[in-house]
N, CA and C of each residue as an Amber inpcrd file, in Angstrom:
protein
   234
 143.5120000-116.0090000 161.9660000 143.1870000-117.0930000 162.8540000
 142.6110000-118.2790000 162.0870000 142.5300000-117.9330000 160.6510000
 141.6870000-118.9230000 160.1790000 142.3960000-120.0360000 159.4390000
 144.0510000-119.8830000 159.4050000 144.5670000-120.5450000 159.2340000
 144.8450000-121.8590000 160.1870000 144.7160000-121.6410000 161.1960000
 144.7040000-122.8750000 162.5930000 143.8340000-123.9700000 162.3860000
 142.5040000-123.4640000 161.2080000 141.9140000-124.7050000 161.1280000
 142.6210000-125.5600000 160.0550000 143.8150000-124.8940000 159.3800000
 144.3680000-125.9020000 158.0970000 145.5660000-127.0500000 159.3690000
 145.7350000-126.4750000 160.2380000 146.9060000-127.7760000 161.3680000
 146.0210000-128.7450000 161.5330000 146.7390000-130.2890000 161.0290000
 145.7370000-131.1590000 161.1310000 146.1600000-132.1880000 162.0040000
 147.3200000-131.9730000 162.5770000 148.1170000-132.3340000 163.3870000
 149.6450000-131.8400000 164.0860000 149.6470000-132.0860000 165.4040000
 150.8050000-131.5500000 165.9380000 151.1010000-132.9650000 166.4030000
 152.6470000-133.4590000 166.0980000 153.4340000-134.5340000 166.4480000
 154.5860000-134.3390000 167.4170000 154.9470000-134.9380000 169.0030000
 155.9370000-134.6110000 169.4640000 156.5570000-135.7560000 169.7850000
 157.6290000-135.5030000 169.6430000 158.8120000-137.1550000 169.8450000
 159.5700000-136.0510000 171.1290000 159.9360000-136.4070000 172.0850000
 160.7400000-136.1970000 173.1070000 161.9270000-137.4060000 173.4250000
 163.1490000-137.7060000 173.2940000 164.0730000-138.3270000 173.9550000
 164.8790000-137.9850000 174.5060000 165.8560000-138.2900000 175.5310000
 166.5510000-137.7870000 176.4520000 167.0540000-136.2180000 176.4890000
 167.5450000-135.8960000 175.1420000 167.6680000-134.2220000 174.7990000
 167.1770000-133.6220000 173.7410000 166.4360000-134.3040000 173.5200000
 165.7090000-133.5340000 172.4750000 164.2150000-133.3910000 172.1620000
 163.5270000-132.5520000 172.0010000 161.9630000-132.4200000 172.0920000
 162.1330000-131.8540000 170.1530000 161.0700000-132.4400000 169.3960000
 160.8890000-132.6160000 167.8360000 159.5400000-131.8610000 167.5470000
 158.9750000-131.2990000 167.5340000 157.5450000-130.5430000 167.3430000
 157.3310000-130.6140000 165.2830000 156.2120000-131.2790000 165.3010000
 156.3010000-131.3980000 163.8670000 154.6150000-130.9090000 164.0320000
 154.5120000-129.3880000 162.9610000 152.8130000-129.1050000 162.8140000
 152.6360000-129.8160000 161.0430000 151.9770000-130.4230000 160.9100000
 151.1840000-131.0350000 160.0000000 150.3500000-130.4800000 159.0570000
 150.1840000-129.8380000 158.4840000 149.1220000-129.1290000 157.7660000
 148.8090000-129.2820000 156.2820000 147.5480000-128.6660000 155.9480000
 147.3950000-128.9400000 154.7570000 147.9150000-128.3810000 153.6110000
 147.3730000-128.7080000 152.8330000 148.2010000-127.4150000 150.8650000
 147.5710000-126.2880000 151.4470000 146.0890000-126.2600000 151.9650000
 145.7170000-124.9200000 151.4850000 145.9770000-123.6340000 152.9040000
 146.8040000-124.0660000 153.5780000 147.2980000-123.1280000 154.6390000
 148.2080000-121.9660000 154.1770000 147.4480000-120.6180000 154.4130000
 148.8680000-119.6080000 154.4550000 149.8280000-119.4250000 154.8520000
 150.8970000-120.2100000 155.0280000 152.2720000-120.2950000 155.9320000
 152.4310000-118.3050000 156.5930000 152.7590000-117.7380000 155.3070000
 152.6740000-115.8600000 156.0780000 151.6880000-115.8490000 157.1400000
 150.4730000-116.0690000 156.3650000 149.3620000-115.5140000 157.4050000
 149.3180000-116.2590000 158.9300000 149.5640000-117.5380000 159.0460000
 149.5700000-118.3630000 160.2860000 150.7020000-117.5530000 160.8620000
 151.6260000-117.2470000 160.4930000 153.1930000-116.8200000 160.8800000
 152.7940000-115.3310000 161.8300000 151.8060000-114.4210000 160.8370000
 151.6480000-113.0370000 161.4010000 150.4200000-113.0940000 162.2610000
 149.9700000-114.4040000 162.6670000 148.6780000-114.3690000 163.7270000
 149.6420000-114.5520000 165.0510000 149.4670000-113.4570000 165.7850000
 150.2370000-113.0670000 167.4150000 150.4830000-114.3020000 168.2390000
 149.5770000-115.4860000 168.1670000 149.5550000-116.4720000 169.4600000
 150.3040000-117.0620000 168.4900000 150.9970000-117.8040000 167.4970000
 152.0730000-118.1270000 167.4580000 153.2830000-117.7520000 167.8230000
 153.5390000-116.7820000 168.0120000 154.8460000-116.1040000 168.3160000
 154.8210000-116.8500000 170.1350000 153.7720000-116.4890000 171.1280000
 153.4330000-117.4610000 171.8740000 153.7520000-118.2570000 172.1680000
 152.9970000-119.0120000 171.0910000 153.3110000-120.9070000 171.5240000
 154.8320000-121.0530000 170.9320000 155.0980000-120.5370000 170.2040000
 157.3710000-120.6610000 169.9080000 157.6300000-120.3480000 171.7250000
 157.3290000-119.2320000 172.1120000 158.3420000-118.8520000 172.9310000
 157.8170000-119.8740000 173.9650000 156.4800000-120.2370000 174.6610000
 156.2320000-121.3060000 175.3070000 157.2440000-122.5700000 175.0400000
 157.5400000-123.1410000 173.7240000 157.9420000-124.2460000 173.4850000
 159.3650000-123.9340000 173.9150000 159.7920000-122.7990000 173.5580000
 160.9430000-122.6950000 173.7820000 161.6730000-122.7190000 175.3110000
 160.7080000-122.1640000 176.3550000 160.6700000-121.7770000 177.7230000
 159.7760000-123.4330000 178.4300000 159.3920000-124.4340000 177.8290000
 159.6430000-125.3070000 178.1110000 160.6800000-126.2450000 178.0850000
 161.3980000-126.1810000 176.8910000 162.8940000-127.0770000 176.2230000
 163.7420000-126.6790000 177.6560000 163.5470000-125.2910000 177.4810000
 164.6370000-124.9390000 178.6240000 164.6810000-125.2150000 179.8600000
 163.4010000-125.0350000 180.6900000 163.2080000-126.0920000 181.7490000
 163.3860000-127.6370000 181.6400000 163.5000000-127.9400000 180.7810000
 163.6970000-129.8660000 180.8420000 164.6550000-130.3960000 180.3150000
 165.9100000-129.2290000 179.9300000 167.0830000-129.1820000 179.2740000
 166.7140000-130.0400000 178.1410000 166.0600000-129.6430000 177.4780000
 166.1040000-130.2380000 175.9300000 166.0460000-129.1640000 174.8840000
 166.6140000-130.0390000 173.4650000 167.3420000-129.0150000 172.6290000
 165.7250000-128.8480000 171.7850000 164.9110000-128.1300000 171.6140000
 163.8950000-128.2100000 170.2300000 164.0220000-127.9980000 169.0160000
 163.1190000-128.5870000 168.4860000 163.2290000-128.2300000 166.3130000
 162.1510000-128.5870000 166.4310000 161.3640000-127.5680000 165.5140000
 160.4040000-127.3000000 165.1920000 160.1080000-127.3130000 163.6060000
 159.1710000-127.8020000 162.8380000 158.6310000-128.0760000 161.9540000
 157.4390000-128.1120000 161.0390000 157.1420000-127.0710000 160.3680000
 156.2950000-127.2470000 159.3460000 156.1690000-127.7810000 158.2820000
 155.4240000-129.0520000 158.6260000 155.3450000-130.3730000 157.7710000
 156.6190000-130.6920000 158.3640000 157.2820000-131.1400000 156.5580000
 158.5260000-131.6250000 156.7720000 159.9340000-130.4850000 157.2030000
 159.4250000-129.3530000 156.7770000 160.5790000-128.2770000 156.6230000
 160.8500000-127.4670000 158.2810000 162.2850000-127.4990000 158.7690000
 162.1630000-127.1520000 159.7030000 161.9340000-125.1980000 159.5920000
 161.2800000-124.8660000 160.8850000 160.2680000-123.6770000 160.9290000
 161.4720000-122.7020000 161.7390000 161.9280000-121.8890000 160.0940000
 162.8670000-121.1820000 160.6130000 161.9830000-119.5560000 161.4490000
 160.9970000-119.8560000 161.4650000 160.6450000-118.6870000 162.2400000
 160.9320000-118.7960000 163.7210000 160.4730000-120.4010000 163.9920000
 160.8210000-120.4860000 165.4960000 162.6010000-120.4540000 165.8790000
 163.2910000-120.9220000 165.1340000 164.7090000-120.8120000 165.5480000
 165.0410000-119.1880000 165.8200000 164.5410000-117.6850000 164.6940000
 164.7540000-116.4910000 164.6090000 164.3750000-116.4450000 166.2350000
 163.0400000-116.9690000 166.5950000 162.1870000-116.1960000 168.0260000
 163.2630000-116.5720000 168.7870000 163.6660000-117.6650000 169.0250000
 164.8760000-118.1800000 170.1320000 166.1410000-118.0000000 170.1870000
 166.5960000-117.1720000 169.0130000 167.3480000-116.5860000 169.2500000
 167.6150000-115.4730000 169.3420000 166.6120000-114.5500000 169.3750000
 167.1640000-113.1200000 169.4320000 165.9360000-113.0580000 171.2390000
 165.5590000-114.5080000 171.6720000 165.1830000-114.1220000 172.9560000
 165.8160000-114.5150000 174.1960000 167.1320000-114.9920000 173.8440000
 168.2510000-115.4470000 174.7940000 169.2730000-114.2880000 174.8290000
């Protein structure tokens, strides 16, 4: 959990079909360890179960790199 204090920002751009989620963080964040703390898995499938209500497509992002963990969650939950 103690990685949540390295997010120093969450950025969202929404346009007509598409919702952009960019988390921000610092050097000294454990990408694994944030990854294996449970309420992320969570907030993916939230984000994801929102896109879908507002028919928009999401990408998700750590920093700059898109966050292939969230694409794995959304797809093996459709």
């Amino acid at each position: 959990m103690r990685e949540l204090l390295h997010i120093k920002d969450i950025l969202v751009d929404i346009n007509s079909s598409n919702i952009e989620i960019k988390f921000i963080c610092d050097e000294e964040i454990n990408k694994k360890e944030l990854e294996e703390f449970y309420f992320i898995t969570k907030v993916f499938k939230s984000i994801h179960t929102f896109s879908s209500k507002m028919n928009l497509n999401p990408k998700l992002f750590f920093n700059n790199d898109e966050w292939k963990m969230f694409n794995n969650i959304i797809e093996n939950k459709d």
